[in-house]
N, C-alpha and C positions, 0 to 999 in steps of 0.2 A: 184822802186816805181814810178818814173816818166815815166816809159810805162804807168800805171796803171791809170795815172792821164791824161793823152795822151787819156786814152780811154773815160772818161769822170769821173771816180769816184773824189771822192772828195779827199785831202792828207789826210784824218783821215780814211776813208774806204780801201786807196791804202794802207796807212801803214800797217790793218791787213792781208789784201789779200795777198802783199808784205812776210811778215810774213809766212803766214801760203804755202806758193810756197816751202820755204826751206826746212824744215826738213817732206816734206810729209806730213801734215797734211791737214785737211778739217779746212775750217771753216764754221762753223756753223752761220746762221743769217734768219735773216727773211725780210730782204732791197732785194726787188725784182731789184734794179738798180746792185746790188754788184752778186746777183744771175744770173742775164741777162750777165753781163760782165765774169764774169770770172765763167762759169759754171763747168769747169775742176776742178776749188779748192774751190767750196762752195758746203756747203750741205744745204738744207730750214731747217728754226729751225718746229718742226712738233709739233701739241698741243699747251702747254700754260703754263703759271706757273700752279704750283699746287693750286689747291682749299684750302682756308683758314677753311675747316672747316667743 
């Protein structure tokens, strides 16, 4: 996590980044800072919530 905070993220963005490095997963987000840094383990969240209606 403290690479991660090394590169500029914040410890609550490192923690998920951190995170999702382990067990292969992507994380999904839409923080173009967390998207910029660590582009190997983030995927853009794409769309929006769903329409209420």
């Amino acid at each position: 996590m403290a690479s991660w905070v090394a590169r500029g993220l914040t410890a609550y963005d490192a923690a998920y980044v951190a995170l999702a490095e382990e067990p292969d997963l992507a994380l999904v987000t839409d923080d173009e800072t967390v998207i910029e840094l660590a582009p190997e383990i983030t995927r853009p969240l794409v769309g929006g919530p769903p329409s209420a209606g």
